[in-house]
PLY file of the C-alpha trace (Angstrom):
ply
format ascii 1.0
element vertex 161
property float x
property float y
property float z
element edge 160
property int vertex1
property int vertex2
end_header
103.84 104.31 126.59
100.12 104.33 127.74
99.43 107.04 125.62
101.08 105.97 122.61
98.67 105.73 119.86
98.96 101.98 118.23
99.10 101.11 114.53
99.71 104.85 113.77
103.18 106.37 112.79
104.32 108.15 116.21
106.09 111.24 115.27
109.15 112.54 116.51
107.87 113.75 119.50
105.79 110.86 120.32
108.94 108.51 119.76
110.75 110.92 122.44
107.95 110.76 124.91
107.68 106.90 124.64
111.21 106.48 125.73
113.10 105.89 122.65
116.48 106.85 122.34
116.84 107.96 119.08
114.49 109.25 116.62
113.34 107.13 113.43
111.81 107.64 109.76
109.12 105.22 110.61
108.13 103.61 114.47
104.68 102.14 114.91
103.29 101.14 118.57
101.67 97.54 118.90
100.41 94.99 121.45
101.20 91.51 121.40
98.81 89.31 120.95
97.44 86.19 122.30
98.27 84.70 119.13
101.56 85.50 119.35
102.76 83.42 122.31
104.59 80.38 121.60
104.25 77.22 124.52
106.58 78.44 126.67
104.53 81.62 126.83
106.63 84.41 125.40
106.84 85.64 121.69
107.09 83.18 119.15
110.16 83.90 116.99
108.21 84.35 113.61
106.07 86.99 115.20
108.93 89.25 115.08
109.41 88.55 111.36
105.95 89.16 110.76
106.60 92.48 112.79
109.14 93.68 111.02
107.88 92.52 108.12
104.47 95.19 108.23
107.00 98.04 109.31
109.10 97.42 106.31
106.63 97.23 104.03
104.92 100.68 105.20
108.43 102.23 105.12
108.93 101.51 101.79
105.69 102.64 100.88
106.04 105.86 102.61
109.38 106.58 101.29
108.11 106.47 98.00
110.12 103.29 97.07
107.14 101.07 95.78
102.85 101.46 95.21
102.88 97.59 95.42
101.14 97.99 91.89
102.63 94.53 90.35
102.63 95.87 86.79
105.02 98.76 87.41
106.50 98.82 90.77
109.52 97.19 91.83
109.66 93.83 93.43
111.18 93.99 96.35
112.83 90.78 97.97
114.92 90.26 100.87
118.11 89.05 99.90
119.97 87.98 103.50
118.98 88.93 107.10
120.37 88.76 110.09
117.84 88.74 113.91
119.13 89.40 117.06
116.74 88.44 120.02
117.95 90.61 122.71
115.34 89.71 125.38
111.87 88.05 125.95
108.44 89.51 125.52
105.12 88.07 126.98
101.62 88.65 126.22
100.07 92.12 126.25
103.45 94.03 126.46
103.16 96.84 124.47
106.01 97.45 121.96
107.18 100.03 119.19
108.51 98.95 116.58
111.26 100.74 114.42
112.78 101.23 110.90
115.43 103.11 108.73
117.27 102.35 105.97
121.48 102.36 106.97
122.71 102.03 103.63
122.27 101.39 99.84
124.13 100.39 96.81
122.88 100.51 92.78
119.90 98.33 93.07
119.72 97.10 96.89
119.44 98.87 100.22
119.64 98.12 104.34
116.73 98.14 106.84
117.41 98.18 110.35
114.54 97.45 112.33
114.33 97.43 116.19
111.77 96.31 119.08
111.34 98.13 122.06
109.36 97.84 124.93
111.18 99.83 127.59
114.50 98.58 126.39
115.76 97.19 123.51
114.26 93.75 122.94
115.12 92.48 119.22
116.87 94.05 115.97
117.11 92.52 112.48
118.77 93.80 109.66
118.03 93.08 106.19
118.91 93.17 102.56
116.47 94.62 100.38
117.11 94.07 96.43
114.98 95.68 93.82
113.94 93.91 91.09
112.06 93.89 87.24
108.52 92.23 87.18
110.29 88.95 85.75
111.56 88.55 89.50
115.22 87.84 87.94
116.78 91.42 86.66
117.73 93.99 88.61
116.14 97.23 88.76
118.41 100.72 89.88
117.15 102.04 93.01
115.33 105.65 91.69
117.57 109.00 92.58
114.57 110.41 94.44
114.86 107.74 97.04
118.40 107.10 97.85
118.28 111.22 98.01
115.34 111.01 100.79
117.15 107.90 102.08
120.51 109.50 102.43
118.63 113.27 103.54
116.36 111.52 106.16
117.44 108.16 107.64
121.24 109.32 107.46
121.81 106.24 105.10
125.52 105.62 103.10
126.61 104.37 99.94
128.19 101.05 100.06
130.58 100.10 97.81
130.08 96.20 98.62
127.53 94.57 101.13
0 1
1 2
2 3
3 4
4 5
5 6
6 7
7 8
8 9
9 10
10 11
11 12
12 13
13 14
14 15
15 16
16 17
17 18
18 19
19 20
20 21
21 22
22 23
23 24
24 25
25 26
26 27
27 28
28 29
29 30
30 31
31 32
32 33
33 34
34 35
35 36
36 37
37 38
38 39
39 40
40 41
41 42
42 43
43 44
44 45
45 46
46 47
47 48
48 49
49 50
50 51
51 52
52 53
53 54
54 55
55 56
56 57
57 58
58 59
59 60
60 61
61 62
62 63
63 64
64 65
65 66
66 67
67 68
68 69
69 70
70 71
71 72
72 73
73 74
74 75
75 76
76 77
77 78
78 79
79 80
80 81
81 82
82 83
83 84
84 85
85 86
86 87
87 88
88 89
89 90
90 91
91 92
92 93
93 94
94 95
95 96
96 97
97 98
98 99
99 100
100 101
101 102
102 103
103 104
104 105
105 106
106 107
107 108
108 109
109 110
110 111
111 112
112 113
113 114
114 115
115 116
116 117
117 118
118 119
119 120
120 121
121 122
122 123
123 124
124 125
125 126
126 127
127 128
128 129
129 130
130 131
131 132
132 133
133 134
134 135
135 136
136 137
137 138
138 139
139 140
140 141
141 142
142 143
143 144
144 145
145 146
146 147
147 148
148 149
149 150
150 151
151 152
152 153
153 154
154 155
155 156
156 157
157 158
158 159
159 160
């Protein structure tokens, strides 16, 4: 991974060549941070979050989901989410960090999102609902992206979540 450009999406053949398994949408190299590290010197848990939380954000961007633009877009609000921390991380380890939507219903969707750093170090998987400005009433998830959704990261319709 020493050539792995940071903060940049790695294409396919950059995911291959920094040891990932699989191919994604979206992966992103990092560093962590001095900031990061929690007292008993690994990664604080809500660094992950905050992690996962930039991919997610780009990926929804990118897959032409949302502008952010808060007088037209969606709002788009985690709904449940579920973190597995598969193994430590300490300062300076250099990580990528993953993202694809799994699967999708009428107005909400699935991100997976992974860690690795040689191996496997974290996943979480979240709920993603799509919602009206008033932050109450649903909004339909657009044709155009559960088609790139369903063409691209391979994700299903669910019939119940």
């Amino acid at each position: 991974m020493n050539d792995t450009p940071f903060l940049t999406p790695l294409s396919a053949d950059q995911q291959r060549a920094a040891g990932l398994p699989d191919v994604w949408p979206l992966a992103m190299a990092d560093r962590v941070r001095f900031g990061e590290i929690d007292m008993l010197g690994h990664v604080n848990n809500a660094a992950y979050l905050a992690w996962f939380e930039k991919l997610r954000t780009l990926y929804i961007q990118q897959s032409g989901l949302t502008n952010y633009d808060p007088a037209t877009d969606a709002r788009i609000v985690i709904r449940s989410g579920e973190i597995h921390w598969v193994k430590e991380m300490l300062r300076e380890e250099p990580y990528i960090a993953t993202a694809r939507a799994t699967e999708y219903r009428n107005t909400s969707f699935t991100i997976l999102s992974e860690i690795w750093s040689g191996d496997l170090r974290t996943r979480f998987t979240c709920v993603c609902v799509t919602l009206e400005q008033d932050g109450k009433t649903r909004r339909p998830l657009p044709a155009k992206f559960t088609a790139r959704i369903r063409e691209i990261d391979g994700a299903a319709f669910a019939s119940s979540f």
